[in-house]
C-alpha positions in Angstrom: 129.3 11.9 -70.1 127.3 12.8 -67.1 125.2 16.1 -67.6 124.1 16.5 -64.0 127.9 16.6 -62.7 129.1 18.8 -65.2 130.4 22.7 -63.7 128.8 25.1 -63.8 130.5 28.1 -62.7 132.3 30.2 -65.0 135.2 30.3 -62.3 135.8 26.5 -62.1 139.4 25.2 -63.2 138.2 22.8 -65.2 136.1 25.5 -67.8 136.8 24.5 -71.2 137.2 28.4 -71.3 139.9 28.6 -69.3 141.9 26.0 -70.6 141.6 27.5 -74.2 142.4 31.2 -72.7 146.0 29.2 -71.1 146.9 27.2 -74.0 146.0 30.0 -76.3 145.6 33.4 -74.7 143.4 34.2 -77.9 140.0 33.2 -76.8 139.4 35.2 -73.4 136.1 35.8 -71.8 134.5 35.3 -74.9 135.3 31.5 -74.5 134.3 31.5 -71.1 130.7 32.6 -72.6 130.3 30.2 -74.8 131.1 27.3 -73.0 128.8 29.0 -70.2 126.1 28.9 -72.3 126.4 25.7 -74.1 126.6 24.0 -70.6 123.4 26.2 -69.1 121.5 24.8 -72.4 122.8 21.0 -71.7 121.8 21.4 -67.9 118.3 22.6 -68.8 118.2 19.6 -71.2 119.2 18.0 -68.5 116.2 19.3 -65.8 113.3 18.8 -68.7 114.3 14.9 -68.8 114.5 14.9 -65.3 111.0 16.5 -65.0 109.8 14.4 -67.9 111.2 10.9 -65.9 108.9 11.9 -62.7 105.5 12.5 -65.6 106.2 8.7 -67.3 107.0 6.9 -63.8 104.1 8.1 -62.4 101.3 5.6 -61.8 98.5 7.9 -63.3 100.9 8.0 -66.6 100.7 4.4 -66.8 96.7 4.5 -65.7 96.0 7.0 -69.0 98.2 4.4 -71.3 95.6 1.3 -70.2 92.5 3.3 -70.7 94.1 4.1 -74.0 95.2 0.3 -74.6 91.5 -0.8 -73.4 89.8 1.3 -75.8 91.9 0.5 -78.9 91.3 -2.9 -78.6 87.7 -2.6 -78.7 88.0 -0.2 -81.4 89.7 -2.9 -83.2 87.6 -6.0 -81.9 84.6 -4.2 -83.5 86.3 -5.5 -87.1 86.9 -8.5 -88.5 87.9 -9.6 -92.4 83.7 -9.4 -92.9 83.2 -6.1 -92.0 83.1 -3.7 -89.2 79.7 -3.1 -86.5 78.6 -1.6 -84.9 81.3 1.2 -85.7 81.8 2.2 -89.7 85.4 1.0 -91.3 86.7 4.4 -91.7 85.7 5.5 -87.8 87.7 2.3 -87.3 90.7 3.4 -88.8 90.9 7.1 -87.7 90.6 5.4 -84.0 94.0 3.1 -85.3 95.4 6.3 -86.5 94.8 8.3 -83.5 96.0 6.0 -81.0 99.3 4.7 -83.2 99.9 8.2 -82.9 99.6 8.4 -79.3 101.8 5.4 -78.1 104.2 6.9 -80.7 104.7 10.2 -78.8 104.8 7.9 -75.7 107.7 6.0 -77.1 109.6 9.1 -78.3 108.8 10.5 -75.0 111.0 7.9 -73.4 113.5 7.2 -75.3 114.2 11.1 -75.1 113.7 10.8 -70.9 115.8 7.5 -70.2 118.0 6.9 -73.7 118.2 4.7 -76.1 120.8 1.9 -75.0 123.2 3.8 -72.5 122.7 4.3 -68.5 121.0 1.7 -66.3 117.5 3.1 -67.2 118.1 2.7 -70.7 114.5 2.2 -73.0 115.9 -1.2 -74.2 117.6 -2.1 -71.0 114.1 -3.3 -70.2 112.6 -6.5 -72.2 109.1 -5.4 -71.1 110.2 -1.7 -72.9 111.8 -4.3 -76.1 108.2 -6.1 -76.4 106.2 -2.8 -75.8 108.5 -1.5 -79.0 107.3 -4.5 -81.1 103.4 -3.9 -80.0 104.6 -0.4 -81.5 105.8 -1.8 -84.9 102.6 -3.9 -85.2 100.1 -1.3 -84.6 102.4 0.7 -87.6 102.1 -2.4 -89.8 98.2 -2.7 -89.0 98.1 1.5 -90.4 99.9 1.2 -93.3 98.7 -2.3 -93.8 102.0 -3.8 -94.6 101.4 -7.5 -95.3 98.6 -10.0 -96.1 95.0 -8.6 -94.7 94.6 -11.7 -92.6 98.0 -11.3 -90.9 97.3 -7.2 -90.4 93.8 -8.7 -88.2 96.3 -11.2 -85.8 98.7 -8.5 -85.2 95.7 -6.1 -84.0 96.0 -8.6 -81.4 99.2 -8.2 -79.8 98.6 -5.1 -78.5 96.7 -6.5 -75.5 100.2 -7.7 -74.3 100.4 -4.3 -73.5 98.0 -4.6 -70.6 100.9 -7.2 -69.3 103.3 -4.8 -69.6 101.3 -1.8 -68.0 100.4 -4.7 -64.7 102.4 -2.5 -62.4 100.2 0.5 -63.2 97.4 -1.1 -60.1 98.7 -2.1 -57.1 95.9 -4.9 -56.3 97.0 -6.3 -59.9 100.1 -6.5 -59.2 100.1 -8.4 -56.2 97.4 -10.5 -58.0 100.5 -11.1 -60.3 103.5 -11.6 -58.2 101.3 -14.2 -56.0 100.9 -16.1 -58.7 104.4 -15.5 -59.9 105.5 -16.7 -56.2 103.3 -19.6 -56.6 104.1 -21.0 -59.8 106.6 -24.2 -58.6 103.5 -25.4 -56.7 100.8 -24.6 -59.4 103.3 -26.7 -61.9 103.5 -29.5 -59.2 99.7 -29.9 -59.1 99.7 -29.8 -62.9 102.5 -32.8 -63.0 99.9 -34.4 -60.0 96.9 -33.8 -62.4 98.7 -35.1 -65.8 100.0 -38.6 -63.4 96.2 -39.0 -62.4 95.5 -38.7 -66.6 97.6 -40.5 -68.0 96.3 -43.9 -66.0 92.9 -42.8 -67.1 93.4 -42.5 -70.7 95.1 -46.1 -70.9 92.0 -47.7 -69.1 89.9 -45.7 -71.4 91.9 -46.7 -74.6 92.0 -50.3 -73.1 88.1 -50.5 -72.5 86.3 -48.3 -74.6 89.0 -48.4 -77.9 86.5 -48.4 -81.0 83.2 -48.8 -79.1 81.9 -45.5 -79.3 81.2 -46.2 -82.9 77.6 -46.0 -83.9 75.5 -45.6 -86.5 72.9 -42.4 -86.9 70.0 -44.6 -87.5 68.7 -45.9 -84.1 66.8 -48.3 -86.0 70.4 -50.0 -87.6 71.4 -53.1 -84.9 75.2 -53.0 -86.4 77.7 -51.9 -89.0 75.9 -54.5 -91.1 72.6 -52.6 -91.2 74.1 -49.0 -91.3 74.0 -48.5 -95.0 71.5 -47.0 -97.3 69.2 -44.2 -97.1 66.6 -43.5 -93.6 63.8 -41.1 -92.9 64.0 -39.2 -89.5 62.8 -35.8 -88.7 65.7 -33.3 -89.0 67.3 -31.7 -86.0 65.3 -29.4 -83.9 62.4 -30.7 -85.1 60.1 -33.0 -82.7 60.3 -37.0 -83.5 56.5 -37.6 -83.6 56.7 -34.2 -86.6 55.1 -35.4 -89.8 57.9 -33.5 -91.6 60.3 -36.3 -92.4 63.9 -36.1 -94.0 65.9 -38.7 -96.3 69.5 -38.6 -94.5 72.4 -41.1 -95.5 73.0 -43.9 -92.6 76.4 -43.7 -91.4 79.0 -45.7 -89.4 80.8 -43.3 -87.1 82.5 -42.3 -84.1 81.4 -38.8 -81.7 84.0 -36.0 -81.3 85.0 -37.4 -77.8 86.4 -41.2 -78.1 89.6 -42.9 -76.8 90.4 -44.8 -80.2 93.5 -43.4 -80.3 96.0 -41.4 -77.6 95.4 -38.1 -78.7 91.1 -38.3 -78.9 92.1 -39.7 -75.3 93.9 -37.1 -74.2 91.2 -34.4 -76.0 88.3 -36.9 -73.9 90.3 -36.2 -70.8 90.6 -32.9 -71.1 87.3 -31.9 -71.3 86.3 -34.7 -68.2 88.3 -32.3 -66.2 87.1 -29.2 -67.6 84.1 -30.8 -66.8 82.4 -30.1 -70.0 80.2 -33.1 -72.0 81.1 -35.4 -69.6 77.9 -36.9 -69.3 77.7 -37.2 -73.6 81.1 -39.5 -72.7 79.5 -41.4 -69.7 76.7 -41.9 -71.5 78.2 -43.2 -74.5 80.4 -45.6 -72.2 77.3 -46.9 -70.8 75.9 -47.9 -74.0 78.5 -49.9 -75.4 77.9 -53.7 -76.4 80.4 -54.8 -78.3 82.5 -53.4 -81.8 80.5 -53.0 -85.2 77.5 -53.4 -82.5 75.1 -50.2 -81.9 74.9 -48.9 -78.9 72.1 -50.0 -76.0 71.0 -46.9 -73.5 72.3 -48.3 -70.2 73.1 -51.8 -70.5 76.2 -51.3 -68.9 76.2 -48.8 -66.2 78.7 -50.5 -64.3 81.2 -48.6 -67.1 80.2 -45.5 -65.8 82.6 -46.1 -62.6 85.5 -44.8 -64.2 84.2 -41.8 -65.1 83.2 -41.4 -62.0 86.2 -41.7 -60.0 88.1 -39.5 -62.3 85.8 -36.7 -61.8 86.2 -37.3 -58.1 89.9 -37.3 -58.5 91.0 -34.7 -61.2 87.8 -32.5 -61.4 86.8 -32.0 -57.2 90.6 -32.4 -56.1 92.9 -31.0 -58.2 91.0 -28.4 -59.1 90.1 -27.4 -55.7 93.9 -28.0 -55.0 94.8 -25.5 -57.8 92.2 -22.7 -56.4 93.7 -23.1 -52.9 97.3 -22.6 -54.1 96.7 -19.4 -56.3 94.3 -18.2 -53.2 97.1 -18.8 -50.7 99.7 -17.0 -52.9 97.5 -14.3 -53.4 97.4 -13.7 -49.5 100.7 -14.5 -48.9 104.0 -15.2 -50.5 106.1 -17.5 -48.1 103.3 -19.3 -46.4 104.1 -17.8 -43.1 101.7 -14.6 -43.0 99.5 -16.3 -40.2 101.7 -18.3 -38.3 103.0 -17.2 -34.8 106.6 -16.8 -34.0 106.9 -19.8 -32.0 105.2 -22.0 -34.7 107.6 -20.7 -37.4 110.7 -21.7 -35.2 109.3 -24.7 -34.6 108.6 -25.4 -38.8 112.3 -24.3 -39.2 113.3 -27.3 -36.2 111.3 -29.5 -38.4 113.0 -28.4 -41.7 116.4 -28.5 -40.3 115.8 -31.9 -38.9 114.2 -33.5 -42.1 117.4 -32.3 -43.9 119.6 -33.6 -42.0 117.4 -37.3 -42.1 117.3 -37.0 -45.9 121.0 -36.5 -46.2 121.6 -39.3 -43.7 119.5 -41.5 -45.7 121.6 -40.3 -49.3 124.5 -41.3 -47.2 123.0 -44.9 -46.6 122.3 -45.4 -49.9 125.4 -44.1 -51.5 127.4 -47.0 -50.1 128.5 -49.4 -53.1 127.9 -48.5 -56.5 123.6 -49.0 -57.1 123.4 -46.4 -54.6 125.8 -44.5 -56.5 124.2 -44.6 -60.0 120.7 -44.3 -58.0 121.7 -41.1 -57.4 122.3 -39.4 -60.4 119.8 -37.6 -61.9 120.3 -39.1 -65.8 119.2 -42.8 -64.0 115.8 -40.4 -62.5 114.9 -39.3 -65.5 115.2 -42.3 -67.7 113.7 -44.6 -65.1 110.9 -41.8 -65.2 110.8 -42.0 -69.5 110.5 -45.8 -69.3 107.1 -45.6 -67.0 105.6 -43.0 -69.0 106.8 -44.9 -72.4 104.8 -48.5 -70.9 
């Protein structure tokens, strides 16, 4: 059961040997040998995987296997179901070949090293060892190009997950990682903060701007009335004052970024805070006279407000907020890393005290039976579903 453990002197009681030479008296020294032998061959198995543990937990190990991991995926980004560039197709596929190859010999390597399912070090004791396994199978099924060709090109993918896996491999990425790990709770409470400032913004929107954004792609059409037929315009790229002039179709229609409905509103919003072609949204909101109306340059800018005081809100604050929060997890985990030892007593006074007020306060408001259904969390959450729901 345990290699490292078993004897290995010749003279010990417990010698498979000796206990066949007193049960039988036939096998003698002979026995001894064998045994002797088998056990020397199972305790040098026993010093290669230990020597071949220190090689694949070393950090240059894993350093080799993300060069490796780097430069198959830009072996593999250089095709696509066209064709392949700069790099020939069959250059392409020796590269898949090669480095299949290599994380093959890797996985062997370990599964030989730690096991397959037995021991606490176990291969598949480890999800991030179970996921690496499955990168495995899909760079087999990529070689031997098992399945439909567009599905062999998405599972070239996966094997950049195997950068995730490597993470502990660099020290500085790793704490890069386990800040943000540590700060997750408060980058999902500034998400939660950024989707309560949205969701008021998008019903104003829908509420003020539902259905004008429709216009027609003649400038020269005054409503939904005139927007039909045939118009000459120059084509796109080309200067207005251009002699060259093209016969286009007039049509009645909305941009890409509207709030007609909640989810253009919530696609409008998004990119507001991404901050991309928000002012081809102001602009538009500006312009807006009335429905079936075309739209006037300007002859509302008070409309514009809105937009304004959303950027202000979700684009400048939370975004900020969200670049402070992964910066300060990044430098420290428990938000005490700069503090002096008399403020953190002091912050743990304070945290003490404000328990002990909160609970008072529970206490308060547990007294007759609204403060007891106040309290539970099912009367939170559905109070909470009824406010998003209006």
């Amino acid at each position: 059961e345990d290699i490292d453990n078993l004897p290995t002197d010749r003279s010990h009681p417990l010698m498979l040997g000796d206990v066949m030479k007193s049960q039988k008296g036939t096998f003698g020294v002979s026995g001894q040998d064998v045994v002797a032998g088998l056990l020397e061959k199972r305790q040098a198995f026993a010093n290669v995987k230990h020597q071949l543990r220190l090689v694949l937990q070393g950090m240059w190990f894993d350093r080799i296997v993300c060069v490796f991991i780097i430069v198959s995926v830009v072996m593999s980004a250089s095709c696509n179901p066209v064709g392949c560039w700069p790099l020939p197709k069959e250059v392409v596929y020796v590269s898949e070949v090669v480095f299949t190859g290599i994380f093959s010999i890797e996985f062997i390597l370990k599964v030989v090293a730690f096991g397959v399912w037995s021991g606490p070090d176990a291969y598949f004791r480890r999800y991030l060892n179970v996921l690496d396994c499955l990168v495995l199978a899909a760079f087999w099924f990529s070689v031997l190009n098992i399945g439909d060709a567009q599905g062999i090109q998405s599972l070239r993918l996966i094997r950049i997950i195997r950068l995730f896996v490597r993470v502990e491999a660099f020290a500085r990425v790793r704490a890069s990682y386990e800040g943000l790990c540590a700060a997750k709770g408060e980058i999902v409470a500034v998400i939660m903060l950024l989707i309560l400032i949205l969701l008021p913004f998008i019903g104003f929107s829908m509420q003020l701007f539902g259905g004008l954004y429709n216009d027609c792609n003649d400038p020269m059409a005054a409503g939904i009335e005139d927007c039909m037929g045939v118009f000459l315009a120059a084509p796109k790229g080309v200067s207005q004052d251009s002699d060259l002039l093209v016969l286009f179709n007039r049509q009645w229609d909305k941009p890409m970024s509207n709030f007609d409905s909640f989810q253009e509103a919530m696609f409008s919003g998004y990119l507001l805070f991404l901050n991309n072609g928000w002012p081809n949204l102001i602009d538009s909101a500006m312009a807006v006279t009335e429905a079936g109306k075309a739209s006037v340059p300007l002859s509302r800018p008070e409309l514009g407000l809105p937009f304004v005081i959303f950027q202000l809100a979700a684009n400048v604050m939370i975004a900020q907020l969200i670049i402070s929060v992964v910066i300060t997890s990044l430098r420290q985990a428990n938000g005490s890393a700069f503090q002096t030892e008399d403020q953190k007593s002091w912050i743990s006074t304070v945290r003490v005290v404000d328990s002990k007020f909160r609970q008072f306060k529970k206490d308060q408001l547990s007294r007759g039976w609204a403060g007891r259904v106040a309290k539970q969390s099912w009367f939170f959450h559905a109070t909470n579903c009824v406010i998003m729901t209006n």
